[in-house]
C-alpha positions in Angstrom: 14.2 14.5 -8.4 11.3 14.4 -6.1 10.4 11.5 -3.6 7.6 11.2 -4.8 7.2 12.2 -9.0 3.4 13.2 -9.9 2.9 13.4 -14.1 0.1 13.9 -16.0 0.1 13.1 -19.7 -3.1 11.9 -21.6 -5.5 11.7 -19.0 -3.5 9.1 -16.9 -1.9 10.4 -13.3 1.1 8.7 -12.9 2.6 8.6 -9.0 5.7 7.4 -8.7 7.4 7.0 -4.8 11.0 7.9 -6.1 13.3 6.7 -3.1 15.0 3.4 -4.5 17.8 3.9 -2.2 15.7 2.8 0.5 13.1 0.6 -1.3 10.8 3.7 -1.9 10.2 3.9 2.2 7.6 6.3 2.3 8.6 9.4 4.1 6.3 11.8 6.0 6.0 14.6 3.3 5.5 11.6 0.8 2.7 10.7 2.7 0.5 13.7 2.7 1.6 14.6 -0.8 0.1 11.3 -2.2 -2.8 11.5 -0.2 -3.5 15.2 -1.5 -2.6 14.4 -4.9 -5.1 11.6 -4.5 -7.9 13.8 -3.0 -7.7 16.2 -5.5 -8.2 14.2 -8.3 -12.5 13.5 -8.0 -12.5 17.5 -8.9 -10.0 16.8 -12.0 -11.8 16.2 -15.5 -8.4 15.8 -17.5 -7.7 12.6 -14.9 -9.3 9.1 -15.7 -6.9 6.9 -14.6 -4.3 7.1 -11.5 -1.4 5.0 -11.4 0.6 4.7 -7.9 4.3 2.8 -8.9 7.7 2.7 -7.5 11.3 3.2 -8.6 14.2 0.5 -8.7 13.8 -2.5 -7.1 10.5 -2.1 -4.7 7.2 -0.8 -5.1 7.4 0.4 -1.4 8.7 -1.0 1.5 6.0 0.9 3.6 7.4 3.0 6.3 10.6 4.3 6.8 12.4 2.5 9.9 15.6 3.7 8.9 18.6 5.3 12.0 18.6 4.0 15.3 16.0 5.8 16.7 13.1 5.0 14.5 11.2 4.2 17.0 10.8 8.1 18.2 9.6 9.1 15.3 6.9 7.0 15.4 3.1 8.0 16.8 0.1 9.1 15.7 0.4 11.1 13.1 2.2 8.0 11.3 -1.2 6.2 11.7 -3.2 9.2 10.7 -1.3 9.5 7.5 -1.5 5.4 6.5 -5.0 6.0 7.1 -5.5 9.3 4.8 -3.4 7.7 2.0 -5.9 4.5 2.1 -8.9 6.5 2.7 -7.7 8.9 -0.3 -7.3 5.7 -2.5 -10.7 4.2 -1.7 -12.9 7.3 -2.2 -11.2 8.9 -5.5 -13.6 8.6 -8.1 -11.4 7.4 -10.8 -10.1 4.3 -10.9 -6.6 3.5 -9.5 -4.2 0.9 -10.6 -1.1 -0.2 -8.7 1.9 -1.3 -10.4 3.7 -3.2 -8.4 7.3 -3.8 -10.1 8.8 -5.2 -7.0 8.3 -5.5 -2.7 5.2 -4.1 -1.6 5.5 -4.0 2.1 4.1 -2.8 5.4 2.0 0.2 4.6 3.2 -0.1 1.2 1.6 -3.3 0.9 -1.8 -1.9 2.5 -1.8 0.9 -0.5 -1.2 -1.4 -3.2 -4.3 -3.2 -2.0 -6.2 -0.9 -1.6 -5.8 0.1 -5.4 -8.8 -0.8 -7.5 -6.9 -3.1 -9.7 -3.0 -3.8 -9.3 -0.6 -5.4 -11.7 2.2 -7.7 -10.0 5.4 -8.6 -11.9 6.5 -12.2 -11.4 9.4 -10.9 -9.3 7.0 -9.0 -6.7 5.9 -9.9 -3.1 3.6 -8.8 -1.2 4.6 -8.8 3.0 3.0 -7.6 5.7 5.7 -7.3 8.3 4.6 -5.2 10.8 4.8 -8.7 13.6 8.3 -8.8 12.5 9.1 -5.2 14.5 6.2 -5.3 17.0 3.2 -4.3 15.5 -0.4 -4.8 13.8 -1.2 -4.1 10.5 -2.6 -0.3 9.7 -3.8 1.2 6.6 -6.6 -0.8 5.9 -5.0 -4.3 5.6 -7.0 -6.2 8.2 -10.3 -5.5 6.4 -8.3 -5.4 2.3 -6.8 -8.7 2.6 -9.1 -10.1 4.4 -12.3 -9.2 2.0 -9.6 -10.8 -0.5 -8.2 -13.5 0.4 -10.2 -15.0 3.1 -9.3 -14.9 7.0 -7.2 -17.8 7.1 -4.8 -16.6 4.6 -5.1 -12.9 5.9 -4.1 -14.0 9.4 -1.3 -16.0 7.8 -0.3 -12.9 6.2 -0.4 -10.5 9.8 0.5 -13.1 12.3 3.5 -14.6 10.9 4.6 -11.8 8.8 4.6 -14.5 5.8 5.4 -12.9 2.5 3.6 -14.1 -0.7 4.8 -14.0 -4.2 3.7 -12.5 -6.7 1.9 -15.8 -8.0 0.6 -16.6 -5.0 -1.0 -13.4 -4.7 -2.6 -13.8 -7.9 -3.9 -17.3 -7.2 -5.2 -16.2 -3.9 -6.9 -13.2 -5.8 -4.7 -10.7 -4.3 -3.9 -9.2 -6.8 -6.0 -8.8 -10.2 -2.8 -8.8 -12.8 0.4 -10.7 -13.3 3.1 -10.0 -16.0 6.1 -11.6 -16.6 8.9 -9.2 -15.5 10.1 -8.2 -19.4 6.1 -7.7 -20.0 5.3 -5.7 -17.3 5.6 -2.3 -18.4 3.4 -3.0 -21.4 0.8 -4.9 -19.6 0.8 -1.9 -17.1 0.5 0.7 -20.2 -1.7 -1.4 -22.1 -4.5 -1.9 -19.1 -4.2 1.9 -18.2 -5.0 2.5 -21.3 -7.9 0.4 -21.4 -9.2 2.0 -18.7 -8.6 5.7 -19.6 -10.8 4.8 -21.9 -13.7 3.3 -20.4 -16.9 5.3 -19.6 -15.6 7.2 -16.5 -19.2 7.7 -14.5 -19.6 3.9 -15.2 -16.4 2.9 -14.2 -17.0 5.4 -10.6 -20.4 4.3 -10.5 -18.9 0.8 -10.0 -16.2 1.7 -7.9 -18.6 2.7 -5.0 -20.9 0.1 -5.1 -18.1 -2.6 -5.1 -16.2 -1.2 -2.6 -19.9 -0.6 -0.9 -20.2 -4.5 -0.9 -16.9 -5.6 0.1 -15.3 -3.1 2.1 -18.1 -2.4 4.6 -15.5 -3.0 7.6 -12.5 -0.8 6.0 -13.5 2.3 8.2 -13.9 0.3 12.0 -10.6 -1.6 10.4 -9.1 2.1 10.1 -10.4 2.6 13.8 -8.9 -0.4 14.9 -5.6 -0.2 13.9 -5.1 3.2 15.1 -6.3 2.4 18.3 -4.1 -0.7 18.5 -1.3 0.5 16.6 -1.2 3.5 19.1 -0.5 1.2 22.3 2.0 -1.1 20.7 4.1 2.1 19.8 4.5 2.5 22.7 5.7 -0.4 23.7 9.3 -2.0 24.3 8.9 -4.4 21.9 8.2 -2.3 19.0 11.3 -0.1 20.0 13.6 -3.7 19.7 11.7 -4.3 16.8 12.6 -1.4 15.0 16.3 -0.9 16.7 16.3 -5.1 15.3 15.0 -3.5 11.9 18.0 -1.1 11.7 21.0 -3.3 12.9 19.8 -6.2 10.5 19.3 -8.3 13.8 16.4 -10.8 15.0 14.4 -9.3 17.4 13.9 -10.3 20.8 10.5 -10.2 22.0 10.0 -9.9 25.7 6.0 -9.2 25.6 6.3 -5.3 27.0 
């Protein structure tokens, strides 16, 4: 099976990250496959409606920090790709919908929010934990969760690396959608199908002047982050962070 499983059937685009064995981490080649998938689609008439879901027990945990040397791996092009995926997300014409059946974390957390609509079960969270291995938020998240949720709740959220449930993300309008967990799927199906069959230059119409109105910092919040993001990989105490991440340690933080 493919890490990441793209179907088409009746005008809905389904994307589904297909790595439960490590909470859907999203892989490099995962990465660039979404975020082509995803820029492809404005040119697609048969597409009215993208989903983006997950396998098993997560939505995503964001990046992959898995083997001792994660830290290596780890530069710009990591940055660059978080940024495409979001970017990709954000300017697609159709509407897309995030189903989040379980964690939604790191940059996993920043794509689910920056879907145009996403549907939590009662079981999901929504973390971002970049501060618990070192780093800043990327993908968008300092401008999404902000325009959301308000900067109190959004620093909250970055600073302590606080996750919120599923309900809590709802109340804090987070989140547009919450199903019970033995509902989900059919509140998923039953909304995608709602909008599959709205009027599709309406519903892209709206899309841009919305996210004109409220997302007017997501691209110097892109800028940001890579910037920032770019020093703090660098540093030592993203390196214990993620070398903490992988022996299922607490990091210690020494401010280097």
């Amino acid at each position: 099976m493919a890490d990441l499983e793209v179907t088409h059937v009746d005008q809905v685009l389904r994307l589904t990250f297909n790595r439960p064995e490590v909470y859907n981490a999203l892989s490099g080649e995962m990465a660039d496959e979404l975020a082509a998938t995803l820029e492809a689609v404005t040119a697609r008439d048969d597409v009215r409606v993208v989903v983006l879901a997950g396998t098993g027990a997560a939505f995503s945990a964001g990046a992959d920090l898995s083997g001792p040397d994660a830290h290596e791996n780890f530069d710009v092009t990591a940055l660059d790709r978080a940024n495409r995926m979001v970017r990709a997300i954000v300017a697609c014409d159709k509407p897309v919908i995030a189903a989040v059946n379980g964690v939604a974390a790191g940059v996993g957390c920043s794509l689910a929010l920056a879907c145009d609509l996403a549907v939590a079960t009662e079981s999901a969270s929504f973390l971002l934990a970049f501060a618990r291995v070192g780093l800043m938020p990327d993908g968008g998240a300092s401008a999404t969760v902000a325009a959301s949720i308000g900067r109190a709740r959004a620093m909250r959220m970055a600073l302590l690396g606080e996750a919120l449930s599923a309900r809590e993300a709802y109340d804090a309008g987070l989140v547009s959608h919450l199903a019970p967990d033995h509902e989900f799927a059919a509140v998923v199906d039953r909304l995608v199908r709602r909008v599959a069959n709205g009027a599709p230059l309406a519903q892209a119409a709206t899309k841009r002047a919305v996210n004109a109105a409220t997302l007017v910092r997501l691209e110097p919040a892109l800028e940001a982050e890579r910037r920032g993001q770019t020093i703090l990989l660098r540093t030592a105490d993203a390196a214990e962070g993620m070398r903490a991440f992988a022996e299922k340690r607490r990091p210690h933080f020494q401010g280097g």
